[in-house]
Each structure stands twice: as C-alpha cells, then as structure tokens.
C-alpha positions as CSV (number, residue, x, y, z in Angstrom):
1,X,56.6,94.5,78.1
2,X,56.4,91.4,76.3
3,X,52.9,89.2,76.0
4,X,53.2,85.3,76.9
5,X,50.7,83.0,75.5
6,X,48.5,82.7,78.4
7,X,47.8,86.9,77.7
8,X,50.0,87.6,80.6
9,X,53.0,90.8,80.2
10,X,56.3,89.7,81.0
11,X,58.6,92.9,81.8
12,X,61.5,93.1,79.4
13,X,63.8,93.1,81.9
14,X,63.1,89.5,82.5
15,X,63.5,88.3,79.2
16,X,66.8,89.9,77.8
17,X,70.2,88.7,78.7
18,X,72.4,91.4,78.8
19,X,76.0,91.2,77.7
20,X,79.0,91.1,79.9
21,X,80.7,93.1,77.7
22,X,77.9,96.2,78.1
23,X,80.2,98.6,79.8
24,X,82.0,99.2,76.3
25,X,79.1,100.7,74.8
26,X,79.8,104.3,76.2
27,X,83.3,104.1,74.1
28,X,81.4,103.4,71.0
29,X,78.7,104.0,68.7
30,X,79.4,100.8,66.9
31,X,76.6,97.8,67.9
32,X,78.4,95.7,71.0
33,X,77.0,94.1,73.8
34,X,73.3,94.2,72.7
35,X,72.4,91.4,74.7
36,X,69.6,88.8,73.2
37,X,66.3,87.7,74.1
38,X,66.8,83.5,73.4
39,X,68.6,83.2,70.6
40,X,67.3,86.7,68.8
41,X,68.0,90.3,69.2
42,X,65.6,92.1,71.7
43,X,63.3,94.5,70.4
44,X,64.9,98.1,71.2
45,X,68.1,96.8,69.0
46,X,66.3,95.6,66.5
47,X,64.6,98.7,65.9
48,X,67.6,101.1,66.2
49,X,69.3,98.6,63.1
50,X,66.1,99.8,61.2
51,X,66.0,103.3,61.9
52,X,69.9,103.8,61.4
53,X,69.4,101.4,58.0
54,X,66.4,104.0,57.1
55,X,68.9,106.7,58.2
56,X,71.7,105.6,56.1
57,X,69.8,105.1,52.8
58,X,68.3,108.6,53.0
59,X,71.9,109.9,53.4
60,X,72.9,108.4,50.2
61,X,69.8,109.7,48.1
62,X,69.7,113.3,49.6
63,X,70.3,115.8,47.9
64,X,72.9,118.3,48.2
65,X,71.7,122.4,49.0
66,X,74.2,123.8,47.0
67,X,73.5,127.1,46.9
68,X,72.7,127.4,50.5
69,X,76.2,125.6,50.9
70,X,78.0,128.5,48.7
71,X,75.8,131.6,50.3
72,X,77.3,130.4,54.0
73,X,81.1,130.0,52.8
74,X,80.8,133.6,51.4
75,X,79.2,134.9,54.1
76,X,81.8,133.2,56.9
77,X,85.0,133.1,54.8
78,X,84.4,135.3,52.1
79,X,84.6,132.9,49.4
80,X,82.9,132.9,46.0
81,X,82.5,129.3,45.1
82,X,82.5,128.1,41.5
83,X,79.5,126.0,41.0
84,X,80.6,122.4,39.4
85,X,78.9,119.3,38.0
86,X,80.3,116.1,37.6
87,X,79.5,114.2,33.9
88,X,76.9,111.8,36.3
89,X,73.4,113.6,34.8
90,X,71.6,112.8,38.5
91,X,71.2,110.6,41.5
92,X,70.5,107.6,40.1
93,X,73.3,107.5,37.4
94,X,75.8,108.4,39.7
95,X,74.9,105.3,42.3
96,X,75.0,103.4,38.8
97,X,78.1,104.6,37.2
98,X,80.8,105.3,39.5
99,X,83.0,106.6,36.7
100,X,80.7,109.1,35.7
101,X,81.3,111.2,39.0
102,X,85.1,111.0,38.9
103,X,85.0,113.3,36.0
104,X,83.2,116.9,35.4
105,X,80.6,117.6,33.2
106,X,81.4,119.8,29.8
107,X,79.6,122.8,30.7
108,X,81.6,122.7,34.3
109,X,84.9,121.7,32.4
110,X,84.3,125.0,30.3
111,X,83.5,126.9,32.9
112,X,87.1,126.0,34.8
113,X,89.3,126.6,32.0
114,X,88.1,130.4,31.8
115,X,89.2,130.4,35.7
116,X,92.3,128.8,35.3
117,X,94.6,130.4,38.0
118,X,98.1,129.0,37.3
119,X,100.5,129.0,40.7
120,X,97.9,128.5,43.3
121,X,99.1,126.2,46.2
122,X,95.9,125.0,46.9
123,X,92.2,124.1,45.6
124,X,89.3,123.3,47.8
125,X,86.9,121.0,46.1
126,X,83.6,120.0,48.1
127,X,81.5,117.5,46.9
128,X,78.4,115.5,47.9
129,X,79.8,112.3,47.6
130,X,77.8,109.7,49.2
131,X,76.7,111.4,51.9
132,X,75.4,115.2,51.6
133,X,74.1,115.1,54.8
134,X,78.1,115.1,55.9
135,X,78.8,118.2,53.8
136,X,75.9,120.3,55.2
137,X,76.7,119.8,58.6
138,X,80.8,119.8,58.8
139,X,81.9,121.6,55.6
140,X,81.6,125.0,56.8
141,X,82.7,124.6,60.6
142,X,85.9,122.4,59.4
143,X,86.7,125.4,56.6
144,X,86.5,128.0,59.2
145,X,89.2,126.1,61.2
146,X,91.3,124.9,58.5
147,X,91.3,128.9,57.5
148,X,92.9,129.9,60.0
149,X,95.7,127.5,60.1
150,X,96.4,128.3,56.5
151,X,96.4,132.1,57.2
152,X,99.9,132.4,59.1
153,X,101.0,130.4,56.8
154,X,100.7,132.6,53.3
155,X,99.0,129.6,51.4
156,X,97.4,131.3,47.5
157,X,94.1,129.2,47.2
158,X,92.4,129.0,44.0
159,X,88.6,129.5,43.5
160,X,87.2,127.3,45.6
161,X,84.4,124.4,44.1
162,X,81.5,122.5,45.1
163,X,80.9,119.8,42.8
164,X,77.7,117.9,42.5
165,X,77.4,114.4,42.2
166,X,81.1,114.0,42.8
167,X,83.2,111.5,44.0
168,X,87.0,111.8,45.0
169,X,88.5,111.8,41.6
170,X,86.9,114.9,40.4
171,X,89.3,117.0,42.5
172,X,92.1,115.8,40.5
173,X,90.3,117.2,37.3
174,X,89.0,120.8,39.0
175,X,92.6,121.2,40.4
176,X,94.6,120.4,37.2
177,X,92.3,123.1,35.2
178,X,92.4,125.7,37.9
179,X,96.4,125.1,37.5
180,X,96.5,124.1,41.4
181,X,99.8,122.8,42.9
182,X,97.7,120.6,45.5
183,X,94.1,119.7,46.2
184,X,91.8,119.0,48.9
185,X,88.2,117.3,48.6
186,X,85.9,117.6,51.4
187,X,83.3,115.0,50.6
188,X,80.5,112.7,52.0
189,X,81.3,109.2,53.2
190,X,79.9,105.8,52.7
191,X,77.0,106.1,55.1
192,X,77.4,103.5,58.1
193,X,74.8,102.1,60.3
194,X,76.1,104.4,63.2
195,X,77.8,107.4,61.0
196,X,75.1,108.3,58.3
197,X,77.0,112.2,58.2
198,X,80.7,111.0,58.4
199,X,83.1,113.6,56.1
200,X,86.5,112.6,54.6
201,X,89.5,114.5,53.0
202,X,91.5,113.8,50.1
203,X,94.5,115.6,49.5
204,X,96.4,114.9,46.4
205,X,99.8,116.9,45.2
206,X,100.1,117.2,41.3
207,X,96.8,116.2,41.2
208,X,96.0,115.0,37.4
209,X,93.1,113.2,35.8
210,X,94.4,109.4,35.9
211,X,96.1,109.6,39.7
212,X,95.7,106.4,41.7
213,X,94.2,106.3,45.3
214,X,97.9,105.8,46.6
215,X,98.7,109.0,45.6
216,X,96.2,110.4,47.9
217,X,96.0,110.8,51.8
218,X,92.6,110.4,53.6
219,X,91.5,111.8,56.6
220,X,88.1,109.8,57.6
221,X,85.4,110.1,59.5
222,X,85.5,114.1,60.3
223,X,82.4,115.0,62.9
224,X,81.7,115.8,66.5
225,X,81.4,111.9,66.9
226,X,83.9,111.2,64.9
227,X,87.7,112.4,64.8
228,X,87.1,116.2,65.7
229,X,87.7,119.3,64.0
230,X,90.5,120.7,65.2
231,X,92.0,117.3,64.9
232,X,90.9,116.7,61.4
233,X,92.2,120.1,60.7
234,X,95.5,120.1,62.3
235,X,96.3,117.0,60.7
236,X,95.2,118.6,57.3
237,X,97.5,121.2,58.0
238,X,100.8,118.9,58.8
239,X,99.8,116.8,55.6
240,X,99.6,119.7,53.5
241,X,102.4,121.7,54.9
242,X,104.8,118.4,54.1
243,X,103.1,117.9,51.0
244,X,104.1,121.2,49.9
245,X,108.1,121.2,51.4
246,X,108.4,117.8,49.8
247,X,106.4,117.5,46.8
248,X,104.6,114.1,47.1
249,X,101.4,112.7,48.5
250,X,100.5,109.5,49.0
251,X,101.8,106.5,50.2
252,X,105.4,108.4,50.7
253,X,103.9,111.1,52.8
254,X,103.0,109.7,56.8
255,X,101.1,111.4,59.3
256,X,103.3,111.7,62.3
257,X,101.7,114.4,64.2
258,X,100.8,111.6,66.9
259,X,98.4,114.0,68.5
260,X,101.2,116.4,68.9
261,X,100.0,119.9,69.2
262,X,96.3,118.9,69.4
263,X,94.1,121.1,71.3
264,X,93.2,119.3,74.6
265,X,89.5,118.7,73.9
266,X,90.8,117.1,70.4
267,X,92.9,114.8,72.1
268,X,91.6,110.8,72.0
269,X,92.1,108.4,74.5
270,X,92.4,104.8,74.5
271,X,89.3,103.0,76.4
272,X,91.8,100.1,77.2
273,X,93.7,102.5,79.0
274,X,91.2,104.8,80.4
275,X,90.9,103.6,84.4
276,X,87.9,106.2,85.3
C-alpha cells in the first residue's frame, strides 16, 4: 500500500504499470519487464536491486573455507589437495592488484616444486576468484561428475590445488611446476546482480606463466541456475578430450558438442521457440 497526501492508502496494484513484456520473466533471472510506478521503479524492484547489490558485494569479500573445501574433496573423491597461496598477501590487495593473484606466493611456489609430477595429463586448480561463494557451493558436485567422465577415459591427474586469492592465471603457474600437460581452474566469477555464486572453467594446454587469455577456453556460468552440471561437465570433457588428441587450446579449439549427448534434464531450450 502506498500513502497519498490526503493520508489515504492507495493499493499498489493501482499505481504500478506493469510491462507488456512481463511474461519473459519466468525465462530469466536477469531484470525485464519490471514495470514502473510514474516515471520510477516501484518499490519491490527497487529493493531486490539492493538486496542482490548487498548480495553481490558480500560475494566478492567472503572468504574462502579452504580447509573445509579440501576435507569434502577427500572425503568424496579421495583427493589430497595441496594447499596454495597466490603472491596477493589478503583481500584487499588482491581487489587492488590484480597481478598479484595471477602469480603464487614463494612459500606455495616451493611447496610445488617438491611435488612436481612430470607426465600428468591433467591438473585441477580451484581457486576463490571473485566469488568464493561459487566455489563452496558447485566445486565439489561439478568434480564428482567431471570424475567420472574422466575415469573410462584413463586420464593421470596431478595433485590437485586450491589456491587462495587466485585468479585464472595462477593455474598456468601451479600446472607448469607440477609438470602438467593441461590445466583446469575451477574459480569464482564476477558477481552479477542476479548470479552472486556463478563458477567458470579455464582450461589451458601447455599451460606456462606468460599464456594469453586466447589460449584458454571458458566455460561460464556453472550452477543450478545457470548452465548445469552435467552440461558444464560434458562439455569439459569434449574440450579436454580434443585438447589432448590435438594439442592446442584456445582460440583453435571450438566447442561443437551442440548439446549432443547431453543428459535430457541438461538440455536448454530456446524461450523464442518454446510454444507451452
């Protein structure tokens, strides 16, 4: 209810003008059709942009449970993970220095050479990224898929890593001293205003401290509201299974899976075309 000047409540119903265009809204979780209330956004919008603002900024700043992280990949996959740092000291210098999380700390850098497993296919580097909230939710689930498309398929996968304030570029490093043929970083996306816990993955053959984004592919947006699991990890599995017949990444490697293969509850549909 709304208040006019005379004291009187005004429902809200008379006062918003919804938007033709409302019916899209269950296709999306991006901000259409809101209607308006004159020439402003009614209330209930408005104060879903604040909370998903507030939601976004907390994404960014929290931190990331490690060792919780490492104790549930053990005890689901068996995996020791090898506990990283990038050269970014904390929070606040990695926001400010970018280039600080793209490489590892000394200590960690140390700590990789001693484990330096020449001839491994594969490393699997986690990091927080920007969005540690991502990590903690979809890490594990998306592992315990992408495991068992890799099983059938004889793949020798170095000690796994979670790196803390890390951003894509680290894998390169972590991969090159673990003597990795190929990595893959799980890590935290850019927080949006409707996606504060979106994952991406970056895989990279030859990886080398230096590598340019083009000679990376990215998978975005990996979460039950996003691009699915089994989707994310199929397609993972294509890319890396090319990667590895063809030796390059990149720009030269495509994604032509075109759903092929895809589970039926992975599949995604076109709203323009859906006629439900």
């Amino acid at each position: 209810m709304s208040a006019r000047s005379d004291g009187m409540s005004i429902p809200d119903d008379d006062i918003v003008t919804p938007n033709p265009w409302q019916a899209l809204r269950r296709y999306t979780d991006a901000r259409v059709a809101l209607g308006r209330s004159g020439v402003s956004q009614p209330t209930a919008p408005q104060l879903a942009f604040q909370l998903a603002h507030a939601q976004a900024r907390d994404a960014v700043h929290r931190a990331l449970d490690h060792t919780a992280l490492a104790q549930s990949l053990h005890t689901a996959l068996g995996w020791s993970c090898l506990q990283l740092h990038s050269a970014a000291d904390n929070r606040q210098v990695y926001l400010q220095r970018p280039d600080l999380g793209r490489g590892l700390s000394e200590p960690s850098r140390l700590l990789l050479q001693e484990r330096a497993q020449a001839g491994s296919d594969l490393a699997i580097v986690i990091a927080d990224g920007l969005s540690a909230l991502a990590i903690e939710q979809h890490a594990l689930p998306f592992l315990q898929i992408l495991a068992a498309r890799l099983a059938p398929d004889d793949w020798t996968l170095a000690s796994p890593a979670i790196v803390r304030q890390g951003r894509v570029a680290v894998g390169d490093e972590v991969a090159q001293l673990l003597g990795a043929r190929m990595v893959v970083v799980l890590i935290g996306e850019r927080p949006g205003l409707s996606s504060p816990d979106s994952m991406g993955l970056y895989l990279s053959w030859a990886p080398r401290v230096g590598m340019s984004d083009a000679g990376r592919n990215c998978i975005s947006n990996v979460r039950p509201a996003g691009q699915s699991y089994d989707e994310a990890a199929y397609r993972l599995h294509y890319l890396l299974t090319q990667a590895r017949q063809r030796q390059l990444s990149g720009v030269a490697l495509k994604d032509e899976t075109a759903g092929a293969g895809l589970p039926a509850e992975a599949a995604q549909h076109n709203f323009l075309l859906d006629r439900d």
